[in-house]
N, C-alpha and C positions, 0 to 999 in steps of 0.2 A: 480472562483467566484469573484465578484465586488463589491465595496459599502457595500450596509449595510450587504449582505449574508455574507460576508468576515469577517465585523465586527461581527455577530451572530455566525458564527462557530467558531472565538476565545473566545468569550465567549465559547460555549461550548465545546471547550476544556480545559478550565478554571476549568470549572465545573467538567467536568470526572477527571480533574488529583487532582484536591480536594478531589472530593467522592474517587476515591481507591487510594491515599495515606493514605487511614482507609484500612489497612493490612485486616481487618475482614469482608471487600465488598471481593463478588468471583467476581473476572477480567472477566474469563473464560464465567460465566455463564450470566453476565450485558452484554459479549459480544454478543453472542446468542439472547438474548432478543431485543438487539438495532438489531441486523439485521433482525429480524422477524420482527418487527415495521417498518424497513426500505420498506421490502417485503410488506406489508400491505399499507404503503402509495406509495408505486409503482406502487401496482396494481388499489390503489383507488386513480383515479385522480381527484374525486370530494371533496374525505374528505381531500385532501392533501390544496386542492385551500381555500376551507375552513379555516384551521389552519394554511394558511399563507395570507390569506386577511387583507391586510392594512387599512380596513375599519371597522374591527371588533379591540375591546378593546381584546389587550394582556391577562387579564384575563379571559375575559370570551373562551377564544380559549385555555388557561392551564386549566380552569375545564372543556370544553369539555376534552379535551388529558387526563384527570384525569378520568372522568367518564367511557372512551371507554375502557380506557385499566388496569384503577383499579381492583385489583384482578387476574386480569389476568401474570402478570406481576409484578417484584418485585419494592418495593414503588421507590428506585434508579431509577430504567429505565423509571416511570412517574415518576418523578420528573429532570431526565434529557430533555424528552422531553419537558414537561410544561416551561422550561427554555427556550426552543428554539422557541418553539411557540408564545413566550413573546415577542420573537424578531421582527425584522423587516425582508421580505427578498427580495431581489430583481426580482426571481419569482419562482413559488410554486416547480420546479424541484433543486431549492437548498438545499430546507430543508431534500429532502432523500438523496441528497449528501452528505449531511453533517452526519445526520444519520449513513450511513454507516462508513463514515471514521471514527466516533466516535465507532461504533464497532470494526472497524479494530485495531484501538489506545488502544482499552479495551483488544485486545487479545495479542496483542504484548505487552501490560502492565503486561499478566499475564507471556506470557515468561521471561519477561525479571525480574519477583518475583524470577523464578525458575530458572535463572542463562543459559537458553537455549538462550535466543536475538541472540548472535552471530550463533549459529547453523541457527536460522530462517532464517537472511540476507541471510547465503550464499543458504540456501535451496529454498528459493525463486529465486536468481540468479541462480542456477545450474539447477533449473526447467525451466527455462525462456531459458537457454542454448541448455537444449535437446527437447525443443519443435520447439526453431528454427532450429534445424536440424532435425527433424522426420516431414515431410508433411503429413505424415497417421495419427501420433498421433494428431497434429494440428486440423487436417480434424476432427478427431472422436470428439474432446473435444469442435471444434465452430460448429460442427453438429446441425443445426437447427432442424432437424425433430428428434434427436434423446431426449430423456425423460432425464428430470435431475436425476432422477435414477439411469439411466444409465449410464449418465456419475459421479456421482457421485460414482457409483459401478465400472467402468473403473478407476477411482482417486485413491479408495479404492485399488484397484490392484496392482496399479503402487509403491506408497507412505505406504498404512498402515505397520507399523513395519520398516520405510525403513526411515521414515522423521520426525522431531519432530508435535507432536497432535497441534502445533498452526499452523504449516506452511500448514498440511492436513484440517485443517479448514478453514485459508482463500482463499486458490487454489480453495479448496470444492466451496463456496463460489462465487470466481469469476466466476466460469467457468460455473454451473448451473444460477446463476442470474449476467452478463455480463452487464444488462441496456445499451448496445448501446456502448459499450467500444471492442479495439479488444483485443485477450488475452496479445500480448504483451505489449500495452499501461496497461492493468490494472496490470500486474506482476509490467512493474517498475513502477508503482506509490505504490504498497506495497512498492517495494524497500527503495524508496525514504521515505515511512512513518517509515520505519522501524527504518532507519539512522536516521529520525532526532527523534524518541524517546530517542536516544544516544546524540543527540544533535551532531550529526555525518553528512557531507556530504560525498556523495558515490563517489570514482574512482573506473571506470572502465579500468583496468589492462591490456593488452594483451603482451604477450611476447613469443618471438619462443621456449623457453626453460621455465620451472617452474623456479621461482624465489628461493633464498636461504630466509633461515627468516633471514639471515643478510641484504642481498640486501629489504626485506619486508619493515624491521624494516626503515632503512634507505630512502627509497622511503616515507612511510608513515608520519617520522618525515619530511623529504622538503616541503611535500602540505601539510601537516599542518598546519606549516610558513607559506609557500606561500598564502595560505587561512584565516589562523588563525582562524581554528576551527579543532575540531578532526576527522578525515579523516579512513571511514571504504573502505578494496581496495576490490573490486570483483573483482579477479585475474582469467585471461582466459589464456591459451595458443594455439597458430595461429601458425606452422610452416610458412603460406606467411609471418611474419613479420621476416627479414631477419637476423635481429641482432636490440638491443636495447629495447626499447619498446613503446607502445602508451599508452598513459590515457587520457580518458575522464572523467570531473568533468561538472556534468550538461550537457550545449552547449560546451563548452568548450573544447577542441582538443591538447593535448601536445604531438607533434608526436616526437621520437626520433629513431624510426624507421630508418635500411638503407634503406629500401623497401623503405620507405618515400621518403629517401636524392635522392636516385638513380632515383625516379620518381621526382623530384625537379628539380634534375641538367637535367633531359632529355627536361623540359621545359623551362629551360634557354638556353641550345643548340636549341631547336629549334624557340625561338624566336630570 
């Protein structure tokens, strides 16, 4: 997002982390409700262009958003949208962006009530791990002709009793309504929403052998430093990396890898 959508979605994230830091809002269930609204103006491209025309007064576009979904919905989730709609956005496809990730922030708000957050990161990572290695499982989950039933009941199979109820929710979630995202760009952008609810940026790990939690500990306090923020690792293990290991933080590439050195020095020999 850019411009004013940018500035609209920190407001509304402003606003969600207001409303449930009141312990007595259900995270869980404001979540639900912001993605059903998300779905609803996804599908209605008319009422979405509407509540984001630059040319109608911010209130009169919160009491439509009030009237449509009054009752239906609890007073929280019209009153987060009425917020957003008040906004300014740069065009009418930002405001279900923004939507959704505010539900995603509302579920991962509620894991992280119930002390699960760290389960979620890695379950989201270790999901994103064995999908890029299963081409069948991929195939079935971005099946276009197949029913979100379906794959929702495929999800149910894989994860229910196996993964914590918020990670089976937002996967649930991605994978029947995708909007145009492939599965992997939308896992790591969980990823990445997850960390920073931690206020956490994400390395991703990889080493020929599992790490010790001393070696953990100590990788994790370097980038840290090196970053100067709190650093959640999504630890993979590659027997091709030879000895050492690789992290990436964002773009970002710290290879220490021998695999690395020995393909290094080969293109120094041969220029």
């Amino acid at each position: 997002m850019n411009g004013a959508s940018r500035e609209a979605l920190a407001a509304g994230r402003e606003r969600l982390d207001a409303l449930t830091d009141n312990t007595s809002v259900d995270a869980a269930r404001l979540a639900g409700e912001l993605a059903a609204v998300t779905a609803l103006l996804d599908r209605e491209v008319s009422l979405r262009r509407v509540l984001t025309d630059p040319a109608q007064a911010g209130e009169a576009k919160a009491e439509l958003a009030q009237r449509l979904l009054g009752g239906q919905v609890s007073g929280e989730t019209v009153d987060l949208l009425a917020g957003l709609v008040r906004s300014r956005w740069s065009q009418p496809r930002d405001l279900v962006d923004a939507l959704e990730q505010l539900a995603n922030t509302a579920d991962l708000t509620a894991a992280q009530r119930t002390g699960t957050l760290d389960n979620v990161e890695d379950e989201l990572f270790r999901f994103g791990r064995i999908v890029a290695s299963s081409t069948e499982l991929r195939a079935a989950l971005t099946n276009r002709a197949a029913t979100a039933s379906a794959k929702s009941e495929l999800l149910r199979s894989l994860l229910g009793g196996r993964a914590d109820a918020t990670t089976e929710r937002l996967v649930t979630r991605l994978v029947t309504a995708p909007r145009g995202r492939s599965l992997e760009s939308g896992l790591e952008s969980l990823s990445k929403l997850a960390a920073e609810r931690r206020d956490r940026m994400v390395a991703v790990v990889t080493s020929a052998v599992p790490l010790s939690d001393g070696q953990k500990q100590r990788l994790g306090a370097a980038l840290a430093k090196l970053y100067g923020r709190r650093m959640h690792l999504n630890l993979d293990v590659d027997p091709a990396v030879l000895g050492g290991i690789r992290v990436q933080v964002g773009d970002e590439v710290i290879n220490g890898s021998l695999a690395d050195r020995i393909e290094d020095a080969g293109r120094r020999l041969a220029s």
